[in-house]
BAFI-3210 file (N, C-alpha, C; in Angstrom, 3 decimals, decimal comma, padded with zeros to 6 digits):
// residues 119
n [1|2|3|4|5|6|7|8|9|10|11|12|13|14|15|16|17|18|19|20|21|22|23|24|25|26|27|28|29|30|31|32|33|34|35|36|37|38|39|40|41|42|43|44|45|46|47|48|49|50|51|52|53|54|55|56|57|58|59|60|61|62|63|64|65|66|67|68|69|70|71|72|73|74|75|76|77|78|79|80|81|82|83|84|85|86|87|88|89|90|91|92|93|94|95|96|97|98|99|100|101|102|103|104|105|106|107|108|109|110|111|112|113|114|115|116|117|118|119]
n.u [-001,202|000,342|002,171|004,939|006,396|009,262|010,174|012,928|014,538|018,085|020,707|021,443|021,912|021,841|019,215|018,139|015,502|013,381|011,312|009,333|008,130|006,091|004,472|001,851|000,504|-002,260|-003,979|-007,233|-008,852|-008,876|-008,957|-007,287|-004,219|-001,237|002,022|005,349|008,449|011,513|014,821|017,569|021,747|022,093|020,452|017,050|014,134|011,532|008,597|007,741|005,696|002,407|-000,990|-004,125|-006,966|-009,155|-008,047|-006,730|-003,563|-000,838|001,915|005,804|007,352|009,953|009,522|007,753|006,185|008,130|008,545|005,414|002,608|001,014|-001,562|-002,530|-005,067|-006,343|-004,348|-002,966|-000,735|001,618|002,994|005,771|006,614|009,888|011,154|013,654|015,738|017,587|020,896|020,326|018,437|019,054|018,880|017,451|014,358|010,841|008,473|005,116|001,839|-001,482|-004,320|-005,834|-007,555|-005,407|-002,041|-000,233|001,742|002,567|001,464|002,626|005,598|007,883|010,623|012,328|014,200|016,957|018,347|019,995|021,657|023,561|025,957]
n.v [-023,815|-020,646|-018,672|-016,209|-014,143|-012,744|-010,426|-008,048|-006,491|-005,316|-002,986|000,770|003,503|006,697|008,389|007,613|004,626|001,792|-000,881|-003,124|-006,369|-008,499|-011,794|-013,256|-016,221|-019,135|-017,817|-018,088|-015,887|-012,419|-010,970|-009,835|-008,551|-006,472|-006,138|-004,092|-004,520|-003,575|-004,204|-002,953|-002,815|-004,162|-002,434|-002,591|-004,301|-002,254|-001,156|-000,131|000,181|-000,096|-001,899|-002,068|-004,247|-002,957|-001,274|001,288|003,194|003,007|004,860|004,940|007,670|007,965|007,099|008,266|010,230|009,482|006,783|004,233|001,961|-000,258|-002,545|-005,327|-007,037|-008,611|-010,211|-010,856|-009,599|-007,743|-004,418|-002,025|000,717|002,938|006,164|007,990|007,271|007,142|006,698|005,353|003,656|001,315|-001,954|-005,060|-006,206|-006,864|-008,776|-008,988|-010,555|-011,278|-012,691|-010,115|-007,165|-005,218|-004,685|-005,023|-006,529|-008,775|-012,586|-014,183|-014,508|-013,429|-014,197|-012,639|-009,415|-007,774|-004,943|-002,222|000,851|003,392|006,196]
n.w [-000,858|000,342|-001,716|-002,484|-004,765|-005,176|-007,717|-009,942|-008,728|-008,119|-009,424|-009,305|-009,975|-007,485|-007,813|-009,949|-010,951|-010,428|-010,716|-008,755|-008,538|-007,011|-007,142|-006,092|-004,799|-003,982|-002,188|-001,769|-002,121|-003,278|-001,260|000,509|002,466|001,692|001,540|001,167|002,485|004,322|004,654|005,265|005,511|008,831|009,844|011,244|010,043|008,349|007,747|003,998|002,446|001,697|000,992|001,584|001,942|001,009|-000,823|000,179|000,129|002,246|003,272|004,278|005,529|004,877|002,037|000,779|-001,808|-003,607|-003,760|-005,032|-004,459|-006,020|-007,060|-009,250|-009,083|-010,949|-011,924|-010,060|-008,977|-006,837|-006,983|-006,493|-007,546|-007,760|-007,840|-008,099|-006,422|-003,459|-002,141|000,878|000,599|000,020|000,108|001,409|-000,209|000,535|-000,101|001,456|002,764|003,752|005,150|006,261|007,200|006,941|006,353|008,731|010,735|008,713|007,682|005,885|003,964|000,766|-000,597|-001,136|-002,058|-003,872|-003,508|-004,691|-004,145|-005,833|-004,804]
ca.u [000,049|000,626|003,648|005,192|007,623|009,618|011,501|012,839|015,612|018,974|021,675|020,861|022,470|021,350|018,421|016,980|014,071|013,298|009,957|009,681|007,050|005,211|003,412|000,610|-000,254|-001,989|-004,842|-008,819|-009,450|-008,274|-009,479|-005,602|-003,391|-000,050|002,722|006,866|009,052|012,987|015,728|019,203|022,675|023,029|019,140|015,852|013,203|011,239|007,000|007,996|004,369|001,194|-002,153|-005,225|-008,043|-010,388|-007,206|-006,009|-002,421|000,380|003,806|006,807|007,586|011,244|009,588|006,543|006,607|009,304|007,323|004,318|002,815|-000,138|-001,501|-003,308|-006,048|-006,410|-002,670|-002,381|000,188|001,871|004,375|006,293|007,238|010,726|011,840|014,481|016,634|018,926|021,611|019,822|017,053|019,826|018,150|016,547|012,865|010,554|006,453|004,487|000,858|-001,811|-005,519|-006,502|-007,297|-004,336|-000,928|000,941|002,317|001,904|002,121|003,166|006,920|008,956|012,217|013,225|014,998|018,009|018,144|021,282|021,289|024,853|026,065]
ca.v [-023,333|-019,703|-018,558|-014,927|-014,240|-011,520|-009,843|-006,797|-005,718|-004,299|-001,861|001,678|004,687|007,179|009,208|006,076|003,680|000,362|-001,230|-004,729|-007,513|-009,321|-012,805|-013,930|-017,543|-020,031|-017,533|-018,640|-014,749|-011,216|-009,985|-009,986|-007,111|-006,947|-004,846|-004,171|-003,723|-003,893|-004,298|-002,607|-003,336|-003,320|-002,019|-003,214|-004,499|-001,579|-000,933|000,583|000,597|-001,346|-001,897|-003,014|-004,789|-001,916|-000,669|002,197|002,734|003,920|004,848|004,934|009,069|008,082|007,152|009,311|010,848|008,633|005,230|004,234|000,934|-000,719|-004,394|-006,007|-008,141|-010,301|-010,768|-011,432|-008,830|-006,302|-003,544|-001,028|001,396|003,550|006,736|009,161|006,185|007,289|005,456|004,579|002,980|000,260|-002,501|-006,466|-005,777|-008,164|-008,847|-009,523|-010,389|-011,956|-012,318|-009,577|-005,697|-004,364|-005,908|-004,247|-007,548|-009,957|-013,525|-014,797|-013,694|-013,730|-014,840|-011,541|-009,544|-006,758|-003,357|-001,405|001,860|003,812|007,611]
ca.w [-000,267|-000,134|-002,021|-003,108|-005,610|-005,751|-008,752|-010,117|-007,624|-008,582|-008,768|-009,908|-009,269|-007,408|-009,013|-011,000|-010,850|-010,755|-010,529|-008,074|-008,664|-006,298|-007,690|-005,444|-005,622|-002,898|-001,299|-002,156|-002,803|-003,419|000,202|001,439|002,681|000,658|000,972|000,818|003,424|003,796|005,631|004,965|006,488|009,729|010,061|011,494|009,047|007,988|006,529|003,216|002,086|001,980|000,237|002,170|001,482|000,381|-001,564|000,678|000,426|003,101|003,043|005,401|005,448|004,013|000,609|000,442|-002,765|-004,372|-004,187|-005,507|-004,249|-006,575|-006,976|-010,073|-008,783|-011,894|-011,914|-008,135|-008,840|-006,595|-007,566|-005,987|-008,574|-006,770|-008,235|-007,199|-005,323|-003,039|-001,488|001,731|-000,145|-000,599|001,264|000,678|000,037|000,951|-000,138|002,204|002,471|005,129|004,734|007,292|006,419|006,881|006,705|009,814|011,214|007,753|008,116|004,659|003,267|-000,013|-000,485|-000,705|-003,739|-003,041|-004,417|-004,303|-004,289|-005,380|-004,918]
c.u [000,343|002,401|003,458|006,828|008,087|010,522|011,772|013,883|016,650|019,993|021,551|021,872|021,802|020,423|017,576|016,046|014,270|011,581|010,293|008,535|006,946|004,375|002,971|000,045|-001,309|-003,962|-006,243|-009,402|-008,741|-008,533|-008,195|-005,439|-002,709|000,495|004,437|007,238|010,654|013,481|016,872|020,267|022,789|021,372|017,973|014,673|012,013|010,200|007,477|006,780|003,248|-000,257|-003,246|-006,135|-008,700|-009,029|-006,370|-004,483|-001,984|001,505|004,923|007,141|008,855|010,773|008,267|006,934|007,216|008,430|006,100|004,017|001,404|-000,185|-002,489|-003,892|-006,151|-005,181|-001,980|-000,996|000,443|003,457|005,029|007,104|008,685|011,184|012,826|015,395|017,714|019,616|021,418|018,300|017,494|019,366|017,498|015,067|012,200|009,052|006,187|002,939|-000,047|-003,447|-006,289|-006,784|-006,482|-002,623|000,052|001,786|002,005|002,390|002,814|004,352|007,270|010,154|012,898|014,045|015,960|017,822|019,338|021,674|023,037|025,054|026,610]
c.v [-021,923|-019,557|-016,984|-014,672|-013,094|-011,379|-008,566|-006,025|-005,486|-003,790|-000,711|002,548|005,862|008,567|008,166|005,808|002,827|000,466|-002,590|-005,085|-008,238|-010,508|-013,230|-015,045|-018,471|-019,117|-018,112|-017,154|-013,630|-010,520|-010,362|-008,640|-007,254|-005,551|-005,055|-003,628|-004,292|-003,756|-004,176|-002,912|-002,517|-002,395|-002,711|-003,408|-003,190|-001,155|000,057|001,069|-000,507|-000,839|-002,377|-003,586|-003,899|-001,069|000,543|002,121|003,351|003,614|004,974|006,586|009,123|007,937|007,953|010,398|010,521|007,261|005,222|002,383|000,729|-001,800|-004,075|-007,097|-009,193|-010,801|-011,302|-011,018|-007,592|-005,676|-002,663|-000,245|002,551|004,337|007,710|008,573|006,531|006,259|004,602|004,280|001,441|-000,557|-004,313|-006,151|-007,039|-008,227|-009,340|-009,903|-011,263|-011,511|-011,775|-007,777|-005,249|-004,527|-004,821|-005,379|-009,046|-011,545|-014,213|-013,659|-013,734|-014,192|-013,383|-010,911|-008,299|-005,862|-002,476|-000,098|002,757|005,159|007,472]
c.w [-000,779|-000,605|-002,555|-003,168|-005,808|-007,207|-009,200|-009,309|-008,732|-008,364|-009,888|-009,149|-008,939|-008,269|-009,719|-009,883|-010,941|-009,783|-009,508|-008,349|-007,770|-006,807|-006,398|-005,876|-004,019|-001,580|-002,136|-002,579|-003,085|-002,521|000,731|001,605|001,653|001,322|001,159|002,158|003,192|005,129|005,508|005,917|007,696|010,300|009,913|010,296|009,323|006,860|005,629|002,586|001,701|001,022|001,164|001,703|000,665|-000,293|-001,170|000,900|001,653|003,055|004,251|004,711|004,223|002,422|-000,164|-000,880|-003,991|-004,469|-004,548|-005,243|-004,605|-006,949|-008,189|-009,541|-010,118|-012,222|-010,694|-008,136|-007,946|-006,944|-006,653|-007,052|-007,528|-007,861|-007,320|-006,301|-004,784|-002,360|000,046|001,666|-000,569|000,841|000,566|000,986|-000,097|000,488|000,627|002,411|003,706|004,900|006,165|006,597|006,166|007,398|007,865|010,606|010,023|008,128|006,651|003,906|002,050|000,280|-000,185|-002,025|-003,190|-003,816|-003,696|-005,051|-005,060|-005,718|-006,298]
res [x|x|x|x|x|x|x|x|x|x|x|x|x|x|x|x|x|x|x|x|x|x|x|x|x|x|x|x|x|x|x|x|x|x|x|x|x|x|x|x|x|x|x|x|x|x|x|x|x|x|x|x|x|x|x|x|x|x|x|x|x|x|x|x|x|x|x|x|x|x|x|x|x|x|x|x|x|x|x|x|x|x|x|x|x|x|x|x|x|x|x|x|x|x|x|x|x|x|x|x|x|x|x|x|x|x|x|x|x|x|x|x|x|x|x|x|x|x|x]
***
């Protein structure tokens, strides 16, 4: 049974960091996608950034620069490291993951963790 755990969300004021965690449990290998996306008030769920199989990342333009999105294979860990947080970064972020190259439609969710951003 796949499962993914988020943690690590928040309230920061703008300018800070926070890191999020991803636990990976439930797949038979480390050939998955993975990646974060969100969904703020009042706004459509939204690819914040992704990992693929062969490790290539990508970012959504809005956090290019400011995020950083890297997985630990022997931890069946992924991260999203966020600096520079502004206030429409305030949003429920979500892991996602799906054993195909490249998670652009994933099928396996988190619960979900919030991150609140404030001027």
């Amino acid at each position: 049974q796949v499962q993914l755990v988020e943690s690590g969300g928040g309230s920061v004021q703008a300018g800070g960091s926070l890191r999020l965690s991803c636990v990976a449990s439930g797949y038979a290998s480390s050939n998955y996608c993975m990646g974060w996306f969100r969904q703020g008030p009042g706004k459509e769920r939204e690819r914040v950034a992704t990992i693929n199989v062969g490790g290539t990342t990508h970012y959504a333009a809005s956090v290019k620069g400011r995020f950083t999105i890297s997985k630990d294979n022997a931890k069946n860990t992924l991260y999203l490291q966020m600096s520079s947080l502004k206030p429409e970064d305030t949003a429920t972020y979500y892991c996602a993951a799906d054993v195909v190259f490249f998670c652009d439609r994933p099928r396996d969710w988190g619960q979900g963790t919030q991150v609140t951003v404030s001027s």
